[in-house]
N, C-alpha and C positions, 0 to 999 in steps of 0.2 A: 549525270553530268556529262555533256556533251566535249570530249578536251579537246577535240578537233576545232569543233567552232572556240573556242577559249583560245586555243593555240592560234588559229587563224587571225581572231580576233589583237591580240597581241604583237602577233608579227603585224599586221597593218597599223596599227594603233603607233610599234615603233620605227616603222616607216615613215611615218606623216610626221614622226618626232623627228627620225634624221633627217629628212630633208627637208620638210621646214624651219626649222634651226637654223640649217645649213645657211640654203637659201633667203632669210630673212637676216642673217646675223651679216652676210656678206654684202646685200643691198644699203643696210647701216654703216659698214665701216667705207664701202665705194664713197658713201654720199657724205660720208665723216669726213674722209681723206681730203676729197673735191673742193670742203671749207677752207683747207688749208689752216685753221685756228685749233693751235695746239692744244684749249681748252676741249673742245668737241671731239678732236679724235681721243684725247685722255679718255674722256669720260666714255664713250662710244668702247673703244679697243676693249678697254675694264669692263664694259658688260658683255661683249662678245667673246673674252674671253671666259667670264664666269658662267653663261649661257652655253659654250660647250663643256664643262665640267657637269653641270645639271641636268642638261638636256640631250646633248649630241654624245657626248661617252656613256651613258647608262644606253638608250637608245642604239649606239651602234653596239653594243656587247648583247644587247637583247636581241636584234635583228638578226645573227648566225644562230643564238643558242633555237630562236622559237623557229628558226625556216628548217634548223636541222629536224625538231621537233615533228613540224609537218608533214621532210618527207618521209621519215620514219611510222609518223601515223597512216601516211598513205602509199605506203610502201613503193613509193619510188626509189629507183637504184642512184645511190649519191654519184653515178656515174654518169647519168643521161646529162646528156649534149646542153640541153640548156642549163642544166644548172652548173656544170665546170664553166659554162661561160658567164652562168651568175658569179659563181666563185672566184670568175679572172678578176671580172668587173668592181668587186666588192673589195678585194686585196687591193687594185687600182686605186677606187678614192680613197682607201684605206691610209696605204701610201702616201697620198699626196696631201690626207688630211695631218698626220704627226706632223711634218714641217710646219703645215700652215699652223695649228695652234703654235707652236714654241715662232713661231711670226708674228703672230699674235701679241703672243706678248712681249718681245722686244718691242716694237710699235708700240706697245702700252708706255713699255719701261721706258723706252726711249722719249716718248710727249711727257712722261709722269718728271722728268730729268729736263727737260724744256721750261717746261709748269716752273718748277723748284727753280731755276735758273732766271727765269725771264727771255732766254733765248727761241728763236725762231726752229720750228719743228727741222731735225740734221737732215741733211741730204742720206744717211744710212736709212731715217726711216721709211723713208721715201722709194729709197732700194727695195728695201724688206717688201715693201707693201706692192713693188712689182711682182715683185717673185711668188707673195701670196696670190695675188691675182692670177697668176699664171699659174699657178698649181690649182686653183680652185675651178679653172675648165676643164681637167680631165675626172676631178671629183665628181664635179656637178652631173656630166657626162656621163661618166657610169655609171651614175647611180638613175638618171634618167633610164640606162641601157636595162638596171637590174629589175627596175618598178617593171619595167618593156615584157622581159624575160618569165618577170614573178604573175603576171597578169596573162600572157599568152601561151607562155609554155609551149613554144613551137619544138617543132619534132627536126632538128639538121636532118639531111640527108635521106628524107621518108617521102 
């Protein structure tokens, strides 16, 4: 049995899970918000929140344990240059993804309290959903940086 390729296999496997998730669950609530009908972002918010509990938190707990994995199989020093820059980049959308889920779901709870009411989606959700926006470009970013980083493995300084 080959555990490198398995290992390999896996950390790619939940990379394509992080960030498509990522990326697919945020083009959903962009285009949910945009409706402005409180029924569609409800329903939208509630699957994009339940879509990172399934998909983007197993996935992003898998992606350090299998990339430590790797370099250990391949006996890289956890100190070389590109990967502390993986490890900035990764702490980065890390960061900026816990707000956004607990964003997430006030915007749910918030439409879900609209829905129950018959009132018009709050100006607070509307808040939230800036601030999620805006924490989701240096996620998205990083993780762009990390894919960058994971595939070329440039040498700083050589």
């Amino acid at each position: 049995m080959d555990w490198y390729l398995i290992g390999k296999w896996l950390h790619i496997l939940s990379s394509t899970v992080l960030f498509g998730t990522g990326i697919g669950t945020a083009f959903q609530m962009v285009w949910a918000i945009r409706t402005r009908r409180v029924e569609t972002i409800h329903s939208v918010a509630s699957g994009v929140v339940v879509a990172d509990w399934i998909f983007t938190t197993p996935a992003g707990i898998l992606q350090p344990l299998t990339g430590l994995w790797l370099i250990l199989l391949q006996g890289w020093s956890l100190s070389e240059p590109w990967l502390l820059a993986s490890y900035a980049l990764y702490v980065l959308a890390f960061l900026c993804w816990v707000p956004v889920v607990r964003l997430q779901m006030q915007i749910r709870d918030l439409a879900d309290t609209a829905l129950q009411t018959g009132q018009p989606l709050p100006a607070r959700a509307l808040r939230h959903y800036r601030l999620w926006f805006a924490l989701g470009w240096p996620a998205f970013l990083g993780l762009l940086g990390v894919f960058w980083l994971m595939v070329a493995k440039p040498q700083f300084g050589a």
